[in-house]
C-alpha positions in Angstrom: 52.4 23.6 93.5 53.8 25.9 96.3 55.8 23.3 97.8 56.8 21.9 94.2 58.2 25.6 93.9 59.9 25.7 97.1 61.3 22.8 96.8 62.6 23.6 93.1 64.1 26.9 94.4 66.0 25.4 97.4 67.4 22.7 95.2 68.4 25.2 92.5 70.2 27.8 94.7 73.4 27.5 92.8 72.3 27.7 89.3 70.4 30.8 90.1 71.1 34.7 90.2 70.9 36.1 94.3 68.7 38.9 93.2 66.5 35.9 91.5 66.5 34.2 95.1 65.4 36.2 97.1 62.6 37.8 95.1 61.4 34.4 94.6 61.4 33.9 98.4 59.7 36.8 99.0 57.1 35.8 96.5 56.5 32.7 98.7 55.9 34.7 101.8 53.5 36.5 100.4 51.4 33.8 98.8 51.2 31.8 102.2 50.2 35.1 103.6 47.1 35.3 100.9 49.4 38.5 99.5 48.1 37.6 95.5 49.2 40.9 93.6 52.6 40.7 95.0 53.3 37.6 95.0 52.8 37.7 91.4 54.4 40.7 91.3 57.6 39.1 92.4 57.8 35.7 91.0 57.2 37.6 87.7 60.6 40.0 88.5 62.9 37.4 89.6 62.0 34.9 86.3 62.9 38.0 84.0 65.9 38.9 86.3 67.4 35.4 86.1 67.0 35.6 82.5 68.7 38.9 82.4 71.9 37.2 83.9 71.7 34.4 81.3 71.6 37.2 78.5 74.4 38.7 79.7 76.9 36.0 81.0 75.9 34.5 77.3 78.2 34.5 74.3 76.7 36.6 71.4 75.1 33.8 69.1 76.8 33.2 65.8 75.8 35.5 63.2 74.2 37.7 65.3 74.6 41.6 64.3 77.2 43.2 66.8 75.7 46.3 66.9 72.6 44.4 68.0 74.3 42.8 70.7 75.9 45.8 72.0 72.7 47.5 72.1 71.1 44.6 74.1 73.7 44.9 76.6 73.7 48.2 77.5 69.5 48.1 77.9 69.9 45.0 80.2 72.0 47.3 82.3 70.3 50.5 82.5 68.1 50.2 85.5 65.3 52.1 83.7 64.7 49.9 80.6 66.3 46.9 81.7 62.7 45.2 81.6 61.5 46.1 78.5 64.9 45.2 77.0 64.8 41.6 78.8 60.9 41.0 77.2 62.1 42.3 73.8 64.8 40.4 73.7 62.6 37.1 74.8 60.6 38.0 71.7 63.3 38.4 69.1 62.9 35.3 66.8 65.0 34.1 64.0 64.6 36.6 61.1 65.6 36.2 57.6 67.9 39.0 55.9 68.6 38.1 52.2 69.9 35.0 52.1 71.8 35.3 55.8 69.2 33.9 58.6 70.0 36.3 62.0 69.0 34.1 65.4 67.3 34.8 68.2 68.4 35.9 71.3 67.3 32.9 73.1 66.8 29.3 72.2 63.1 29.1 73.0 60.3 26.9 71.4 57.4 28.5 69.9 54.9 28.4 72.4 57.3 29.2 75.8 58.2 31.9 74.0 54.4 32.6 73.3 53.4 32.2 76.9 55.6 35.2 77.9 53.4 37.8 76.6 50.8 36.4 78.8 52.5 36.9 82.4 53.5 39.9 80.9 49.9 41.1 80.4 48.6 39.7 84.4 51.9 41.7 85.8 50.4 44.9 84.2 47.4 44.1 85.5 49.0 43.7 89.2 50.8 47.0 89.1 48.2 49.0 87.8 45.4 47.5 90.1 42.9 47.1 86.9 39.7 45.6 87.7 40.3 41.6 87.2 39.6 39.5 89.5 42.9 38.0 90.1 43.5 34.6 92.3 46.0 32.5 93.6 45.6 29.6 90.8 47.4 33.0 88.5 50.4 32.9 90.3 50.3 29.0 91.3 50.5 28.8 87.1 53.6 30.7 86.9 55.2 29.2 89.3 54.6 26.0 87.3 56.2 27.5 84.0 59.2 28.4 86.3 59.8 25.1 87.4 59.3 23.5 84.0 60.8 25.7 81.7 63.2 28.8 83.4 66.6 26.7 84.2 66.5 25.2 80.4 66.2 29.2 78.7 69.8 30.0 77.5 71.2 32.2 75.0 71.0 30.6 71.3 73.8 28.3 70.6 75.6 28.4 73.9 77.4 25.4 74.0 80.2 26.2 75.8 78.2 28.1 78.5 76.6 24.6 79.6 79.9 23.2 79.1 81.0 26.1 81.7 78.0 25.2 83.6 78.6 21.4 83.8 82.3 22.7 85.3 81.1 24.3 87.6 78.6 21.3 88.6 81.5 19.1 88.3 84.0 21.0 91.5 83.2 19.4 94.2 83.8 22.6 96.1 81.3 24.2 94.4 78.4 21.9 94.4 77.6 19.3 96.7 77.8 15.5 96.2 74.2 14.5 96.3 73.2 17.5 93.9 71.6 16.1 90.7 72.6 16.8 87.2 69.3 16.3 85.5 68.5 20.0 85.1 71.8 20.4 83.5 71.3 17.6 81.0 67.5 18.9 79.9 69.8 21.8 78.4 71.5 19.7 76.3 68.9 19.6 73.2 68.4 22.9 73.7 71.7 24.6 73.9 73.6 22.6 72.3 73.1 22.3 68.4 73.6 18.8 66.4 76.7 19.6 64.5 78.6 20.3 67.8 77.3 17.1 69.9 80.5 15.2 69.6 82.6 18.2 70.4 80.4 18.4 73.5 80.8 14.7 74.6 84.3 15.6 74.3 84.0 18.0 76.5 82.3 16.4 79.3 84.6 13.5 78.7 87.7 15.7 79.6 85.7 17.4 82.5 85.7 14.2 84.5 88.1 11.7 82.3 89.4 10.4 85.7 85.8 8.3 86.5 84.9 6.3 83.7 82.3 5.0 85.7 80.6 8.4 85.7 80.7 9.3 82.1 79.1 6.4 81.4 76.0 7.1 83.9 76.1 11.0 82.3 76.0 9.1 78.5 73.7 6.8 79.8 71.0 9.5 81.6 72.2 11.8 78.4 70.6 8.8 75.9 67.8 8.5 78.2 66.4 12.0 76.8 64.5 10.1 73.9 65.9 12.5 71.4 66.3 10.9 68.4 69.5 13.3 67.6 70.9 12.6 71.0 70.6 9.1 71.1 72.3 9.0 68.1 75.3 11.6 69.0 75.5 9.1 72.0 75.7 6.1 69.8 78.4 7.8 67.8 80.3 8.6 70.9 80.7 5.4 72.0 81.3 3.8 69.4 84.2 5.2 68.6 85.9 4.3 71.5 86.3 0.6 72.1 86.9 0.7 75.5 84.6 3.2 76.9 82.2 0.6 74.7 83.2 -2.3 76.4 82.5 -0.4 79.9 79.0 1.0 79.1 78.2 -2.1 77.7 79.5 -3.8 81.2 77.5 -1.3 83.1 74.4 -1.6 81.0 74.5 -5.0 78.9 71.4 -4.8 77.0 73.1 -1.9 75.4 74.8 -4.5 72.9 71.6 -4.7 70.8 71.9 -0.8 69.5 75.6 -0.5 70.0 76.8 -3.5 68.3 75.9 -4.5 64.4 75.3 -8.4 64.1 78.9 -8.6 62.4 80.5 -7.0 65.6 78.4 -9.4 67.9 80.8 -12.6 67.6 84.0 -11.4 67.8 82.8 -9.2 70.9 81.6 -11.7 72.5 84.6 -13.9 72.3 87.3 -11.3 72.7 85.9 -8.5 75.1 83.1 -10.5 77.0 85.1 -12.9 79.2 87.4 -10.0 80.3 84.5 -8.0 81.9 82.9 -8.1 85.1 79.7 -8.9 84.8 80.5 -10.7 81.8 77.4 -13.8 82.4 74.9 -10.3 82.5 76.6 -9.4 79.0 76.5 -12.8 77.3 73.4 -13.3 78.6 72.1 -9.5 76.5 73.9 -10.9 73.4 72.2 -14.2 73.8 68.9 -12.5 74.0 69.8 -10.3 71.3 69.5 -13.1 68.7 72.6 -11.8 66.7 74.8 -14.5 67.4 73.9 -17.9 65.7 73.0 -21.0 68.5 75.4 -23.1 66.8 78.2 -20.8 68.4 76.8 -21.0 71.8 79.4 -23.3 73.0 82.2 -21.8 71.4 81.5 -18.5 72.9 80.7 -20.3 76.6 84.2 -22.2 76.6 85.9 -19.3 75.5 84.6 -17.5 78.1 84.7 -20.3 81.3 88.1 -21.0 80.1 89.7 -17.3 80.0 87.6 -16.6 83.2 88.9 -19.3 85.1 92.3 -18.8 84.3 91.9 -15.3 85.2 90.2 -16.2 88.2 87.6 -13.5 87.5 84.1 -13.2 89.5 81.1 -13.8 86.5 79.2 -11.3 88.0 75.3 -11.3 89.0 72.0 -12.5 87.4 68.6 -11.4 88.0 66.4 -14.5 87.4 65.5 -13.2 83.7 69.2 -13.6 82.6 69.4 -16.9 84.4 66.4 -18.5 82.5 67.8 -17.0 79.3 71.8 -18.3 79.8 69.9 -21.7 81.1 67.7 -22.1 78.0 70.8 -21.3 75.5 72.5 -24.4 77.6 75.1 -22.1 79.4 74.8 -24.1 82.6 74.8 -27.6 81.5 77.5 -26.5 79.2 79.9 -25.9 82.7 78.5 -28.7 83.9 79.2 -31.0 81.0 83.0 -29.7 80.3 84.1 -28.6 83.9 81.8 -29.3 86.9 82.0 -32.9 87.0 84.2 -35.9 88.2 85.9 -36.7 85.4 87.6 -32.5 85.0 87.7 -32.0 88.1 90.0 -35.8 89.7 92.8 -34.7 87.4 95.4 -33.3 89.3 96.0 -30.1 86.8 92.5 -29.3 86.8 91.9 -29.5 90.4 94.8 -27.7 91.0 93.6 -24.7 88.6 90.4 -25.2 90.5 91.8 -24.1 93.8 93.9 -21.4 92.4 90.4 -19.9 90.9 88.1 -19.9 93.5 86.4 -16.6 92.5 85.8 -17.6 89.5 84.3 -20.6 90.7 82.7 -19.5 93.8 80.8 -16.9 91.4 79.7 -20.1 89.2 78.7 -21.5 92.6 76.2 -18.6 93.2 74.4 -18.5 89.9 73.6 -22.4 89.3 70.2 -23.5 89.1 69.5 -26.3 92.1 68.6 -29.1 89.8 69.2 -32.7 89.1 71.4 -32.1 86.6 73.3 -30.1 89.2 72.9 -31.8 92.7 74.2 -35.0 91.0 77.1 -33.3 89.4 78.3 -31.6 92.7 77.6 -35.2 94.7 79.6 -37.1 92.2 82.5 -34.4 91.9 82.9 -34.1 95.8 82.6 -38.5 96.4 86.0 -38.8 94.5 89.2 -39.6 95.5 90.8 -36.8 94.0 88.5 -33.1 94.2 89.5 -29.5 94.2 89.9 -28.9 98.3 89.6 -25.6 98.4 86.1 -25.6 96.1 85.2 -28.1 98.6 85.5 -26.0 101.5 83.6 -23.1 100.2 80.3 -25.6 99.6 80.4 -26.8 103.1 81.3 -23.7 104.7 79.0 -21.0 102.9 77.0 -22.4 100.2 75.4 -25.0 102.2 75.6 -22.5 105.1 72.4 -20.8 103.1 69.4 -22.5 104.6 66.9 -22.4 101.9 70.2 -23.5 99.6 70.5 -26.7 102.1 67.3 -27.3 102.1 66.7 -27.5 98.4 69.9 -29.4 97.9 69.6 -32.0 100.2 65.6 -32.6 99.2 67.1 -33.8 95.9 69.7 -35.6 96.5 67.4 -37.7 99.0 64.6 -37.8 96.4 66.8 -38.8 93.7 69.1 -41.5 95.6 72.6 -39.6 95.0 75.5 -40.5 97.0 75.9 -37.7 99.6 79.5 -36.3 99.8 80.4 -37.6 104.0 81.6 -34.3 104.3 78.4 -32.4 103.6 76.8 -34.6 106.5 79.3 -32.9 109.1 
């Protein structure tokens, strides 16, 4: 647990106080040097002085008496009561006055806030020396609760100070590039209530509204939380933007089944799909989905090869799941029956688009099955007279270039009796 600490602190540096620091290092040094009382001692004084900070660099929660608040800040800063002030104010739960409801101090659940009382009671027996037998597994336990639960404390309802926190994470001057954001976005359910979610997301969104591509991993992580109310704050989010849809859907395409409704699916599919991408990944999520009726398989496939080839956009990438799935649905031998064969591809305006396409069609290359059904097609379109040059070029000089491609290739074309294109044989 010591090095779980160590390595906590030293990756937390910038979201905690100096004095908090260094009173944490100090109770390291004296747990490796079998110091128990102090290191206790100290680990205990830097988690109430980083929670001092937060107290004061909060705003006063809403509804909270002013006089109150007031109060609290002037004990936090007197050096003699400063502690007790910190542990009452730790304490302070939501109380009910008449009909008006007056908040804590800190957003806390029940038991955290419980266990305070406990480390509160082994400090006071470290400073007065009582006779307990007291061992390292004491302060290997609250070094634990640090690490679990001391960066997510923050003063009740304090939106805007994570949103002032995510700034700051967000300045590249300020925090460095490999730093993560988790810790950041384990606040969230905490500090950020679910009437003021969307004005949040906002938020973030305009923190870092020039990458799209990282406000959809922060939504993405964000949803990850589990939290039913998050999830569904996320959901709402995107959703009401089609195009930041349309890229976390590219990003992460089995998204489609929660973000889209199965009267959205269709026209998705036919009018945003072909345009992205990865669009094979996405068609092949609403394909599994099972929202989109197999009678309109084809429609959507043409519609899609046919924009994508005019385009000349790259399909994207499979893993072998998708592939099965798309090939099942008929999404291969659909390309195969309309445009990878003889008859498309020997007409002159048709080869032609075929050679002004070639990522397109390089892409298609890439993600065939070797089968029958596709070795013949490829023998037969590359024996004719008239064939896409350019198409043919790539096959001989990269795709056949891939041994275990070759091999597979060639071992049914011989077993099956095609004609072998000469050119293949060079």
């Amino acid at each position: 647990m010591t090095q779980e600490f160590e390595v906590w602190l030293n990756f937390n540096r910038m979201q905690l106080t100096d004095d908090a620091v260094g009173l944490f290092e100090d109770s390291l040094r004296c747990y490796k040097n079998d110091i128990e009382r102090p290191s206790y001692l100290l680990a205990y004084q830097g988690m109430m002085v980083q929670i001092r900070e937060v107290i004061k660099a909060g705003n006063m929660p809403v509804d909270f008496p002013l006089n109150d608040w007031i109060q609290l800040q002037k004990g936090l800063n007197n050096p003699n009561i400063w502690d007790d002030t910190c542990f009452d104010a730790v304490n302070r739960q939501e109380q009910k006055h008449g009909a008006k409801t007056v908040p804590a101090v800190l957003c806390l659940p029940a038991n955290v806030r419980k266990e305070f009382e406990h480390w509160r009671n082994l400090r006071n027996i470290c400073a007065h020396y009582k006779d307990y037998c007291f061992v390292k597994a004491h302060t290997l336990t609250l070094y634990s609760f640090i690490v679990q639960y001391l960066l997510s404390i923050t003063v009740e309802g304090g939106m805007m100070t994570l949103l002032n926190e995510f700034k700051t994470f967000f300045d590249p001057v300020k925090t460095p590039p490999n730093k993560s954001w988790q810790p950041l976005i384990d606040k969230v359910h905490t500090m950020v209530r679910p009437d003021e979610m969307q004005t949040f997301l906002h938020g973030i969104r305009r923190l870092i509204y020039l990458d799209s591509d990282k406000i959809v991993l922060f939504l993405h992580e964000l949803y990850q939380t589990n939290k039913l109310d998050i999830k569904d704050a996320v959901t709402l989010f995107i959703n009401n933007d089609d195009d930041l849809r349309q890229t976390y859907i590219c990003k992460y395409p089995q998204s489609v089944a929660t973000l889209l409704t199965k009267d959205e699916v269709y026209e998705f599919a036919k009018r945003r799909v072909p345009y992205m991408r990865d669009c094979a990944a996405v068609m092949s999520a609403i394909v599994q989905t099972g929202m989109v009726d197999k009678e309109n398989y084809e429609e959507l496939f043409d519609n899609l090869i046919e924009l994508a080839q005019k385009h000349d956009f790259y399909i994207g990438e499979l893993t072998q799941v998708d592939k099965i799935i798309l090939d099942n649905a008929g999404f291969f031998s659909f390309i195969m029956r309309e445009y990878l064969n003889a008859g498309y591809m020997s007409k002159y305006q048709n080869y032609q688009d075929v050679n002004y396409s070639m990522r397109f069609w390089t892409s298609v290359f890439w993600l065939m099955p070797i089968n029958k059904e596709f070795v013949k097609a490829v023998c037969e379109v590359f024996c004719a007279s008239f064939k896409p040059l350019a198409l043919e070029n790539f096959v001989c000089d990269e795709y056949l270039k891939d041994n275990e491609i070759h091999d597979k290739f060639f071992e049914i074309a011989e077993k099956e009796g095609y004609t072998i294109p000469d050119v293949f044989l060079k």
